[in-house]
C-alpha positions in Angstrom: 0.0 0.0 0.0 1.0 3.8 -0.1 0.5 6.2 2.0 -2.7 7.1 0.7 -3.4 3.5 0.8 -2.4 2.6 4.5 -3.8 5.8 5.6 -7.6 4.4 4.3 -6.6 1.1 5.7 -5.7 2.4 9.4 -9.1 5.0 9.2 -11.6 1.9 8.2 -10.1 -0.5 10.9 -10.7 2.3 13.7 -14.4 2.6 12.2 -14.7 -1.0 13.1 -14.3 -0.1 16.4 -16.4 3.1 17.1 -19.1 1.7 15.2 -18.6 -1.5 18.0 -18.8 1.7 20.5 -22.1 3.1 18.9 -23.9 -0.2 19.0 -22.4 -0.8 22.7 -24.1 2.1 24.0 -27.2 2.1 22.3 -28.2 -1.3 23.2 -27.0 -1.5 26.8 -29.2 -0.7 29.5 -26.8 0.7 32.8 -26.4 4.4 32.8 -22.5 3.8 33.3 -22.4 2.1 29.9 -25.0 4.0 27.8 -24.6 7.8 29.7 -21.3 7.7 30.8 -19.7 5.5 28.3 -17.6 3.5 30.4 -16.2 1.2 27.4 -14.0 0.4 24.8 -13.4 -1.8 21.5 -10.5 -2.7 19.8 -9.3 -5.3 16.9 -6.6 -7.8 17.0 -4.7 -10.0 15.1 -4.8 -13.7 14.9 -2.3 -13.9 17.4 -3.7 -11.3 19.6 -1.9 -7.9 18.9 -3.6 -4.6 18.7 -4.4 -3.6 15.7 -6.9 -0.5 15.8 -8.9 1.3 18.6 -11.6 3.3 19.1 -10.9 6.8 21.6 -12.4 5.1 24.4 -10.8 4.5 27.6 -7.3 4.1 28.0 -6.9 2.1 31.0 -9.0 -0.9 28.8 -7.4 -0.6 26.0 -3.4 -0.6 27.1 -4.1 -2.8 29.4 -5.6 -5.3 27.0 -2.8 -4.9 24.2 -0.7 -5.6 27.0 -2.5 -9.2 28.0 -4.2 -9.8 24.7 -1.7 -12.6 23.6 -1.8 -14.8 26.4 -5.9 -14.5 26.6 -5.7 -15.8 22.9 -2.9 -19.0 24.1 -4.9 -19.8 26.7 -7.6 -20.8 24.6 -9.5 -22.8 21.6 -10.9 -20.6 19.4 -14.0 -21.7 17.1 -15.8 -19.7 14.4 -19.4 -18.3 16.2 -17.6 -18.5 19.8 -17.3 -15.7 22.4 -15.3 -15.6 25.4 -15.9 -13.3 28.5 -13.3 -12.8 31.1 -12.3 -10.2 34.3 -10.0 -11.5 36.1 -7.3 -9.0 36.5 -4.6 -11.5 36.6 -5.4 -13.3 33.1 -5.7 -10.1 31.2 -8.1 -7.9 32.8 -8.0 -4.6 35.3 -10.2 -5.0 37.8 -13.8 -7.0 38.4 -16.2 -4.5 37.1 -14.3 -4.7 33.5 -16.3 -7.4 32.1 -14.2 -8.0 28.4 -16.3 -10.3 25.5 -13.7 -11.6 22.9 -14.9 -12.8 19.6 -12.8 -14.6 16.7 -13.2 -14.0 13.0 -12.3 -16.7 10.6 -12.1 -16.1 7.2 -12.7 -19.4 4.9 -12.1 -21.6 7.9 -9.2 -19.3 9.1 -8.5 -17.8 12.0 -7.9 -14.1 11.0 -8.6 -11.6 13.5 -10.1 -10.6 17.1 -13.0 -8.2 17.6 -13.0 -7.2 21.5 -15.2 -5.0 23.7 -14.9 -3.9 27.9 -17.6 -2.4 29.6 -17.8 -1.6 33.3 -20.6 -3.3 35.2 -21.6 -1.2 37.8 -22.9 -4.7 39.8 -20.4 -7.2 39.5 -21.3 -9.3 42.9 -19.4 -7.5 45.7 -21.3 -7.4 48.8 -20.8 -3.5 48.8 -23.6 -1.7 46.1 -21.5 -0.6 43.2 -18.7 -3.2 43.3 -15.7 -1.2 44.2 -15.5 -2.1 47.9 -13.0 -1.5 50.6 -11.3 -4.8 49.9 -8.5 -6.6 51.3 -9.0 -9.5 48.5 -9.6 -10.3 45.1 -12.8 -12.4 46.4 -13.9 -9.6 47.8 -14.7 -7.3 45.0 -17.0 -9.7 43.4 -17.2 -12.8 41.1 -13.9 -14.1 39.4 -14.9 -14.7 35.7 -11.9 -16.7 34.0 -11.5 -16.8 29.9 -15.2 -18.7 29.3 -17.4 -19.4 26.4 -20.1 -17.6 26.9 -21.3 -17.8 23.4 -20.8 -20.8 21.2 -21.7 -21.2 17.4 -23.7 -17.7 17.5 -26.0 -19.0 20.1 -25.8 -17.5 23.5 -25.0 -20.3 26.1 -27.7 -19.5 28.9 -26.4 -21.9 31.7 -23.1 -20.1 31.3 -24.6 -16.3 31.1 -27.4 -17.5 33.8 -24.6 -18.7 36.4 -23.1 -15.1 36.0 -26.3 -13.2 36.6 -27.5 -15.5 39.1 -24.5 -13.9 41.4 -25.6 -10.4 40.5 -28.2 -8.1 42.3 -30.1 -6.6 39.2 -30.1 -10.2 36.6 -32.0 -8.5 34.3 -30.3 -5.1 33.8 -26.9 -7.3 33.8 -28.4 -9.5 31.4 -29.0 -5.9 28.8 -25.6 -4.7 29.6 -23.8 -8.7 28.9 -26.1 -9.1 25.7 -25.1 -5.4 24.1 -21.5 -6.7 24.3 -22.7 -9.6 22.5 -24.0 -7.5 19.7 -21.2 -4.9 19.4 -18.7 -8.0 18.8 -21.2 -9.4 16.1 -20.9 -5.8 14.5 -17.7 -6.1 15.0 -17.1 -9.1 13.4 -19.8 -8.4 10.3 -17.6 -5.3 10.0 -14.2 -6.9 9.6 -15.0 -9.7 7.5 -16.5 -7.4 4.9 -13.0 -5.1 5.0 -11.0 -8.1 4.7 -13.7 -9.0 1.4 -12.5 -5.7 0.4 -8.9 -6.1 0.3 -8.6 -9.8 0.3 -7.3 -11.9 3.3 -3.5 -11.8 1.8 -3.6 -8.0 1.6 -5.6 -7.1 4.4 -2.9 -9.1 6.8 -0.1 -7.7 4.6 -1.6 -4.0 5.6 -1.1 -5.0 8.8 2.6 -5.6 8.5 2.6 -2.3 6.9 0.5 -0.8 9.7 2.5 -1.6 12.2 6.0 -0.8 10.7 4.8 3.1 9.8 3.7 3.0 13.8 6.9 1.4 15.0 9.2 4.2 12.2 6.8 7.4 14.0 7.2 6.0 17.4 10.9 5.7 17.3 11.2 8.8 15.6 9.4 10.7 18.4 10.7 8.5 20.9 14.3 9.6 19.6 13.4 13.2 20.0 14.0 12.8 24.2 17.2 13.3 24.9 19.5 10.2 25.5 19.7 9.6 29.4 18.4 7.9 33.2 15.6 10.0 34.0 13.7 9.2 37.8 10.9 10.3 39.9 8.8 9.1 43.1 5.4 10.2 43.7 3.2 9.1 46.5 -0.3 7.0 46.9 -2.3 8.7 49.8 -3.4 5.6 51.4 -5.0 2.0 50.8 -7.7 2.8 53.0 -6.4 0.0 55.5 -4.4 2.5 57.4 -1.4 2.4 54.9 -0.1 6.0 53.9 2.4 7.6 52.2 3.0 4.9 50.0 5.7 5.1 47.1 5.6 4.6 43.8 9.3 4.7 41.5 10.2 5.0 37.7 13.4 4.9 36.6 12.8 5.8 32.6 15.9 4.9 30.6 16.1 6.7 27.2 18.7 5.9 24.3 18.1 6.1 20.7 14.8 5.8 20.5 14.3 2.7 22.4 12.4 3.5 26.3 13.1 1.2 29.2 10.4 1.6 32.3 11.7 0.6 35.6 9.2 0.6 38.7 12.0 -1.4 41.0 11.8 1.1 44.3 8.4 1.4 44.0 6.5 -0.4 47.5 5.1 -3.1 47.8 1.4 -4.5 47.3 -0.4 -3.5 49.9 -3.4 -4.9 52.2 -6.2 -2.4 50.8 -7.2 -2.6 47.2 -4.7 0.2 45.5 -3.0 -2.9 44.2 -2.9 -3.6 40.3 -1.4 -6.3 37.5 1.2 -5.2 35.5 -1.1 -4.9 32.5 -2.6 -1.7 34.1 0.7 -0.4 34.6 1.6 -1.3 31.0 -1.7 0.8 30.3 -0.5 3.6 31.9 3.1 3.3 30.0 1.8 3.2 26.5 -0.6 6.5 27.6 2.4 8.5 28.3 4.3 8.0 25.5 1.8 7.8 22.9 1.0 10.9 23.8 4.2 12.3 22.1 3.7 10.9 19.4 2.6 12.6 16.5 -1.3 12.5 16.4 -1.7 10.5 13.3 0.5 7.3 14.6 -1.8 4.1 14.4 -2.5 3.1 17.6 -1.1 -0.2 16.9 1.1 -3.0 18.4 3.8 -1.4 16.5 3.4 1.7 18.2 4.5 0.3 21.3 7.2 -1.8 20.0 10.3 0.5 20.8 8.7 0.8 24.8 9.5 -2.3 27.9 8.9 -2.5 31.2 9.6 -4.2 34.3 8.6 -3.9 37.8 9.6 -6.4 40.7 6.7 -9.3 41.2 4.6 -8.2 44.7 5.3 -5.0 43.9 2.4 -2.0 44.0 2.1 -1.9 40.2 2.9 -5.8 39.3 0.5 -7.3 42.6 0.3 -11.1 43.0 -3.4 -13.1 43.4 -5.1 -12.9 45.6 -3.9 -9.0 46.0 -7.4 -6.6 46.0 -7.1 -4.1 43.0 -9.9 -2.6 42.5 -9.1 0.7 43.4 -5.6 0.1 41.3 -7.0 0.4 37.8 -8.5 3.5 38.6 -6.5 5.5 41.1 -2.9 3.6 41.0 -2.7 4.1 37.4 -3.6 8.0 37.5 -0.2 8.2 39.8 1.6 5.9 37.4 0.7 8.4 35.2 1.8 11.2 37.2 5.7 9.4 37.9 6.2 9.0 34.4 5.7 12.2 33.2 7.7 13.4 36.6 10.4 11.8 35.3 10.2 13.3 31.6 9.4 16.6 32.7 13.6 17.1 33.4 14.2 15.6 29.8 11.4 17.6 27.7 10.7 20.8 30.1 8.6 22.6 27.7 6.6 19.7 26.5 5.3 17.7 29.5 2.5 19.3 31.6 2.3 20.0 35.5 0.0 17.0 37.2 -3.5 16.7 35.9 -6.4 15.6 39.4 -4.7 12.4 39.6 -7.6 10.7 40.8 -10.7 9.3 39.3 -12.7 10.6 42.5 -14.6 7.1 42.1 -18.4 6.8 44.0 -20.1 4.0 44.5 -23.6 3.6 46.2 -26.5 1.4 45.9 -29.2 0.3 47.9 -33.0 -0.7 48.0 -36.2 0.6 46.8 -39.9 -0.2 45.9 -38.4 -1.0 42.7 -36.1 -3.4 43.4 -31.9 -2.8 44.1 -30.4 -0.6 42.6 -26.2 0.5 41.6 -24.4 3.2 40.9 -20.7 3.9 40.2 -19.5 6.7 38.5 -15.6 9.1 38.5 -15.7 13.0 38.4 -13.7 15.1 36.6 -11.0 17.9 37.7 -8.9 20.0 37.1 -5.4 19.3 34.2 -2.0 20.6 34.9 -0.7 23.6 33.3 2.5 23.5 30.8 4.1 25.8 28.1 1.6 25.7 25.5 -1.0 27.4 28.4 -3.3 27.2 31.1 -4.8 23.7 32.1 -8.8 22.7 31.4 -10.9 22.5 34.3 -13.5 20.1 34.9 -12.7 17.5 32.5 -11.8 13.7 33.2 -8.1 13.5 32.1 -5.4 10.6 31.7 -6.6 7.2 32.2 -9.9 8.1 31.8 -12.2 9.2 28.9 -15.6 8.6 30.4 -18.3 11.2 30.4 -20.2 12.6 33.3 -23.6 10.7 34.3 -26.2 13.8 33.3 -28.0 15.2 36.1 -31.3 14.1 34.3 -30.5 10.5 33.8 -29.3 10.4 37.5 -31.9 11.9 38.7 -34.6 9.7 37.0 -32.9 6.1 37.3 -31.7 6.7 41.5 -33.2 7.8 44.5 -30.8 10.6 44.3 -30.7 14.9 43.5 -27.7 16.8 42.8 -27.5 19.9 44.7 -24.9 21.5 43.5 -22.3 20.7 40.4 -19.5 23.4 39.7 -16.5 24.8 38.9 -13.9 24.5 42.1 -13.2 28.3 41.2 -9.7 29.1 42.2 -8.6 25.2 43.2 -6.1 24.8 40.0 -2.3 25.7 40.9 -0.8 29.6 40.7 2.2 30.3 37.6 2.7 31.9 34.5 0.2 29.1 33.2 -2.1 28.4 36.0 -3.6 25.2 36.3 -7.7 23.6 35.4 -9.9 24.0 38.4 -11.6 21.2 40.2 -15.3 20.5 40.5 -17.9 20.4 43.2 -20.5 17.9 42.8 -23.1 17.1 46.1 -25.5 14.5 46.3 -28.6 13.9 48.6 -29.8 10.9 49.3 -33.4 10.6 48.9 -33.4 6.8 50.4 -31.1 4.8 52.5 -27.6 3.7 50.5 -24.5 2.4 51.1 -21.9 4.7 49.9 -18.2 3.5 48.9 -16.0 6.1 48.3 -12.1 5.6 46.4 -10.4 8.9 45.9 -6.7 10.1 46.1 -5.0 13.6 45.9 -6.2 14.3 49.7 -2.6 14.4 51.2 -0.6 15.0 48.2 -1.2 17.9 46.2 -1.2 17.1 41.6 2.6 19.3 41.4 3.1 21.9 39.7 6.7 22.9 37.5 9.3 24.4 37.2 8.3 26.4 40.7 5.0 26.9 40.0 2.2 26.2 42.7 0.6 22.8 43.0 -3.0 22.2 42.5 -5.6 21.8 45.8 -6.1 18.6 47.0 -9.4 17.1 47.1 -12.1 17.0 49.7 -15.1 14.8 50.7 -17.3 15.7 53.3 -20.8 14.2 54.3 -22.8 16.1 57.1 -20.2 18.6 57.0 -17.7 16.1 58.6 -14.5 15.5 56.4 -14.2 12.5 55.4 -11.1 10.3 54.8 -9.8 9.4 51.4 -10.9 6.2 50.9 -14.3 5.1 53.2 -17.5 3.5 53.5 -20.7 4.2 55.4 -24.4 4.1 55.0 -26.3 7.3 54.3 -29.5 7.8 55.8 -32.1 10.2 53.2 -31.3 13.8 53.7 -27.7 13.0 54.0 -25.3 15.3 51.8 -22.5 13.8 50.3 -19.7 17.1 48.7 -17.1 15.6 46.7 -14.3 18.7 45.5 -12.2 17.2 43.2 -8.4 18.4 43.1 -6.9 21.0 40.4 -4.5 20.9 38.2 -0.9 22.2 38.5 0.7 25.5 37.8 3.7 26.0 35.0 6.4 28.3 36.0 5.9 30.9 38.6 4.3 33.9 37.5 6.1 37.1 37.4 4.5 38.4 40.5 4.4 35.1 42.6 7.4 35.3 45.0 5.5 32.6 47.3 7.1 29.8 45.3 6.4 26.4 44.5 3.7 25.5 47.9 3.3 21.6 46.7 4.0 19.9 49.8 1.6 17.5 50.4 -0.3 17.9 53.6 1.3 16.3 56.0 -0.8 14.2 58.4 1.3 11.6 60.8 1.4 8.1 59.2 -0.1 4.9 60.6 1.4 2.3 58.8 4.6 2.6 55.5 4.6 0.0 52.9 7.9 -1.2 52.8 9.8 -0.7 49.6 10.9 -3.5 47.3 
């Protein structure tokens, strides 16, 4: 192909996928998947590399070209068949990411995979909204290995029915698991008549091609960091078990092009749930980089090619089973994240940005009603971190996630639930020459009885700021005007108002007048417990 060629080529294999995306959210039923658009699709190889995404989320989507390959070993693969899998330790991120895996053969020949991940807000945990305060895997909900859930185009109902029999809304579950279903079979009708198009021969040689022009644009971008050992250490707030002040390390090692990732420093797994497999921290890896590269790079296998990590096995970002992670594919990989760019901001100063929230500011509730149970989960935005090109954006989801916010409206109507107040966190993004994005405040009443998880970070440590500039305010939950910690859970009675204020970004350079400095200490509060480094 030419360039005109492959350029066609990449454009209708991303289609694939956002028309996957379309039917996902039109056919599901949870307001997470249809309002917030807490998914992603993707297509594979035979052999289970990435080849084309949709702009969905990015923690999915690394983290399964990270741990596609050994998904596709692991199992027999027929024509009509779909697999469905979350556990985080055999290629997912945490429970809630329910991932449906479909083959497509091509006269009788294995030729690609069409894949979808959609959060469940109810995946089985005791706590309403599946992300507890966990110690264990088997604590967040029900362990789904690599299964055939569909075989020869026909749904298998014991399979799908042992699921949902685990789940506290079946039939809402049943929508959500079914809409998967149906985005893979677009998926699949999709691909087969593009590989009609070209031909199998030529549309598998387009992927050689594909993923050579990535690899050529990543090195040549990669190559535009200075040579060198670059190294920062950031901190997790806590694990919500009493552990604080917890450390995570990146040694980045750059030379011609080629990136080694080093997390060996970084502590060790801990007893709460901030725990995640190294496929999330892969996720978070591939973000940061592909990020400077240029914007037209396929976002490929070969993208990622000149990039390798490693971090020690136990470790905060590579945990061991039975380790508790849900809060670590949401909140451990913002820091991730953060550490990385730390650690490029001495080799590109006028390129990489101050720290974004660094949180998801995840809440998860759920209760009772005349209706029946009901879920909720959802992650509010904040404020992004200032660099040389300007000010950061406020109120906006940023890094590992892409999702939207629930609308008041939908809320509103689906949940015993009124939002009393959503804003701008005026004044909450860090002081500089380019200040950073302010936070939001978003308050809740409860209209019935709940039980309320929250998993936040960025209450102790402030998102930095660079080159001097001011750091960005940390975050605040409060319920019956009492603060509340970090990472808790309680019941709410009706009348009860919850006030998240998410953190702001951080500043760029001090401005002119600003002799106050950088002021991006965390808040220091005195430490119960320290993770141990490794």
């Amino acid at each position: 192909m030419d360039g005109v060629d492959l350029s066609i080529f990449q454009s209708r294999l991303s289609a694939v996928c956002e028309e996957m995306g379309a039917a996902l959210q039109r056919a599901s039923l949870s307001t997470n998947i249809k309002d917030r658009l807490d998914f992603s699709c993707a297509v594979f190889d035979p052999h289970g590399e990435l080849c084309a995404q949709a702009a969905h989320i990015p923690v999915h989507l690394g983290s399964m070209a990270y741990a596609m390959r050994d998904i596709v070993d692991r199992m027999d693969w027929t024509g009509g068949d779909m697999v469905v899998v979350n556990d985080p330790y055999l290629g997912g991120t945490h429970l809630p990411d329910v991932t449906m895996i479909a083959p497509v053969f091509v006269e009788g020949r294995r030729i690609a995979f069409v894949a979808n991940r959609a959060h469940h807000a109810d995946i089985g945990a005791k706590m309403a909204g599946s992300m507890p305060l966990s110690r264990t895997l088997a604590e967040e909900g029900i362990i789904i290995p690599p299964r055939t859930i569909v075989r020869q185009s026909g749904i298998d109902e014991f399979a799908l029915d042992e699921i949902l029999s685990q789940l506290r809304n079946p039939l809402q579950a049943r929508g959500d698991f079914t809409a998967q279903i149906s985005a893979n079979r677009i998926g699949e009708r999709r691909l087969i008549e593009l590989i009609a198009a070209f031909g199998r021969r030529d549309y598998l040689e387009g992927l050689e091609q594909l993923n050579a022009y990535a690899a050529r644009l990543a090195r040549s971008a990669l190559a535009e960091i200075p040579d060198g050992r670059y190294r920062y250490r950031d901190f997790m707030d806590d694990d919500g078990m009493g552990y604080t002040d917890i450390p995570i390390v990146a040694t980045v090692t750059v030379e011609n092009g080629q990136v080694a990732v080093d997390f060996t420093g970084t502590a060790q797994q801990t007893e709460g749930n901030i725990n995640c497999p190294i496929s999330v921290a892969a996720a978070a890896v591939y973000y940061v980089f592909r990020c400077l590269m240029p914007f037209q790079t396929p976002t490929c296998s070969g993208s990622f090619r000149p990039l390798s990590l490693t971090a020690p096995a136990g470790c905060l970002v590579n945990a061991r089973r039975p380790a508790a992670v849900a809060a670590g594919n949401v909140e451990t990989s913002m820091r991730i994240v953060d550490v990385i760019m730390g650690a490029l901001a001495e080799a590109l100063p006028h390129i990489i940005p101050a720290a974004s929230q660094g949180t998801m500011n995840n809440i998860a509730m759920g209760g009772f009603t005349v209706d029946g149970p009901w879920d909720y989960y959802e992650t509010i935005g904040g404020g992004t971190g200032a660099s040389a090109e300007g000010a950061g954006a406020s109120a906006v989801h940023s890094h590992m996630t892409n999702t939207r916010n629930t609308p008041i409206e939908s809320l509103e109507i689906h949940f015993p639930l009124r939002i009393r107040r959503y804003a701008i966190r005026r004044g909450s993004g860090g002081r500089g020459r380019c200040r950073g994005g302010d936070g939001l405040i978003r308050e809740y009443e409860f209209l019935a009885p709940a039980a309320v998880t929250l998993l936040t970070e960025r209450r102790r440590y402030s998102p930095w700021g660079l080159n001097g500039a001011a750091s960005g305010q940390v975050g605040e939950n409060h319920v019956r005007r009492k603060r509340l910690p970090a990472k808790t859970a309680w019941s709410a009675k009706p009348g009860d108002i919850l006030s998240i204020a998410t953190p702001g970004g951080g500043g760029w350079n001090p401005a002119p007048d600003d002799a106050s400095g950088d002021d991006s200490r965390p808040i220091r509060r005195r430490p119960v417990k320290r993770i141990p480094c490794s």
